[in-house]
VOPAGU-2260 file (C-alpha; in pm, 1 decimal, decimal comma):
REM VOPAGU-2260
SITE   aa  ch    i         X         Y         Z
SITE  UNK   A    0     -57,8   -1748,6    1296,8
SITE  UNK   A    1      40,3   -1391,0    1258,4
SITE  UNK   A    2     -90,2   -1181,1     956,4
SITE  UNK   A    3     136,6    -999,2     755,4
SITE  UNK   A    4      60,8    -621,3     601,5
SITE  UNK   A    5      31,2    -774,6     234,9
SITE  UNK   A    6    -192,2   -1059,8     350,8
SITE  UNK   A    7    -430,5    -748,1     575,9
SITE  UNK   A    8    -432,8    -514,6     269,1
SITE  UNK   A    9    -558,6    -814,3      46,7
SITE  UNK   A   10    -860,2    -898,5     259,0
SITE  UNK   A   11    -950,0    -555,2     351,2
SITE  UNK   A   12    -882,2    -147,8     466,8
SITE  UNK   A   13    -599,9    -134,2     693,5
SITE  UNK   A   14    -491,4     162,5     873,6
SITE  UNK   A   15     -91,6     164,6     860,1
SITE  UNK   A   16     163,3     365,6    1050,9
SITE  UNK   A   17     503,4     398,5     884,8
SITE  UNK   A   18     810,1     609,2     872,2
SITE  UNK   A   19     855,5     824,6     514,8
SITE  UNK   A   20    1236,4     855,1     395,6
SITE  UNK   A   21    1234,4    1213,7     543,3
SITE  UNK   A   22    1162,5    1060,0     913,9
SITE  UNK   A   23     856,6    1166,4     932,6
SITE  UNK   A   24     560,8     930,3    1083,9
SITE  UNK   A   25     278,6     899,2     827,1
SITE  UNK   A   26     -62,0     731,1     885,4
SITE  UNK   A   27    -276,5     571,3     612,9
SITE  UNK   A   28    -575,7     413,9     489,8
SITE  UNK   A   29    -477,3     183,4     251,7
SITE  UNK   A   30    -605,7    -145,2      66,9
SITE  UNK   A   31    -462,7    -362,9    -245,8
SITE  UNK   A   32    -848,0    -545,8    -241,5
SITE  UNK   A   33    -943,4    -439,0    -559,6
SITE  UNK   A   34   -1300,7    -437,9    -520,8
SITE  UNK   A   35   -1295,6    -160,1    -222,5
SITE  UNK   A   36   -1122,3     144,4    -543,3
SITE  UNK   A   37   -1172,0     195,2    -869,9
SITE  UNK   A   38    -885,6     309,4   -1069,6
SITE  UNK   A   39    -823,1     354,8   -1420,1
SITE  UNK   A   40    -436,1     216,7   -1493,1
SITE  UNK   A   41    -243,8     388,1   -1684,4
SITE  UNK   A   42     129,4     215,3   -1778,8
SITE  UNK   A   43     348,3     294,2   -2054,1
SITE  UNK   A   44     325,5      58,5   -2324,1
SITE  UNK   A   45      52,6    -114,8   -2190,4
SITE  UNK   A   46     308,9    -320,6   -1952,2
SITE  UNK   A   47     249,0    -378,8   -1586,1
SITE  UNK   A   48     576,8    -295,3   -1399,6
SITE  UNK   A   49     712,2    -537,5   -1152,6
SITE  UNK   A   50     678,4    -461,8    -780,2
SITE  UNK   A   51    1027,5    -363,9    -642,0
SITE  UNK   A   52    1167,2    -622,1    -345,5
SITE  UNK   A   53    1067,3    -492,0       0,0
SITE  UNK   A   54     805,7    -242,5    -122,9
SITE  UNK   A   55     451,1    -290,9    -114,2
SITE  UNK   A   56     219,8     -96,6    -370,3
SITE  UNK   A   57     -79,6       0,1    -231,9
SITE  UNK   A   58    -412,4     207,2    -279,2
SITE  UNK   A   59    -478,9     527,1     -43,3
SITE  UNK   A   60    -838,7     496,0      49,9
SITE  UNK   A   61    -800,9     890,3     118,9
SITE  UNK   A   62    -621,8    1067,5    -171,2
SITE  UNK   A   63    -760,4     791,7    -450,7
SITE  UNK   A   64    -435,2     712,7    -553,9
SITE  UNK   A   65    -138,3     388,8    -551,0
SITE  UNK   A   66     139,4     480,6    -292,1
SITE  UNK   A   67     475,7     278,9    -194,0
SITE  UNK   A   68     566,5     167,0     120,8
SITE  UNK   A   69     839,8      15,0     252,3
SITE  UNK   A   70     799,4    -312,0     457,7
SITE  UNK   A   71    1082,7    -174,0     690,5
SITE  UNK   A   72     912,7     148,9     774,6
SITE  UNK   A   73     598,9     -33,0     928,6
SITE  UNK   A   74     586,7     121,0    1292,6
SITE  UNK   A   75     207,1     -90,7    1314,3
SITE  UNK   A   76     -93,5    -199,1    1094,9
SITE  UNK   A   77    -431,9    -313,9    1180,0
């Protein structure tokens, strides 16, 4: 069975390589596990917005804060 980015960021850190929009290659430490961050949310009106098909929302172990990806842009994960 192969394990897909959202199911790795659930369980755990994972280290992903992607492509940004400007074509550069970024790597990052990143989790959606919420017991491995805190973070205080902040939304407008109190309303949790709706994750966008074919982008994954998650937290940068590094810089302490959420950051998109886009599942297309995965070079590798693990």
């Amino acid at each position: 069975m192969k394990i897909t980015l959202r199911d790795a960021l659930a369980q755990g850190e994972v280290n992903v390589k992607f492509r940004k929009i400007d074509g550069t290659v970024r790597d990052m430490r990143a989790t959606t596990n919420g017991s491995l961050f805190t973070y205080e949310f902040r939304t407008a009106g109190g309303a949790a917005r709706p994750e966008p098909a074919g982008l994954i929302r998650a937290f940068h172990l590094d810089k302490g804060e959420f950051r998109s990806i886009r599942e297309d842009s995965v070079i590798s994960f693990g």
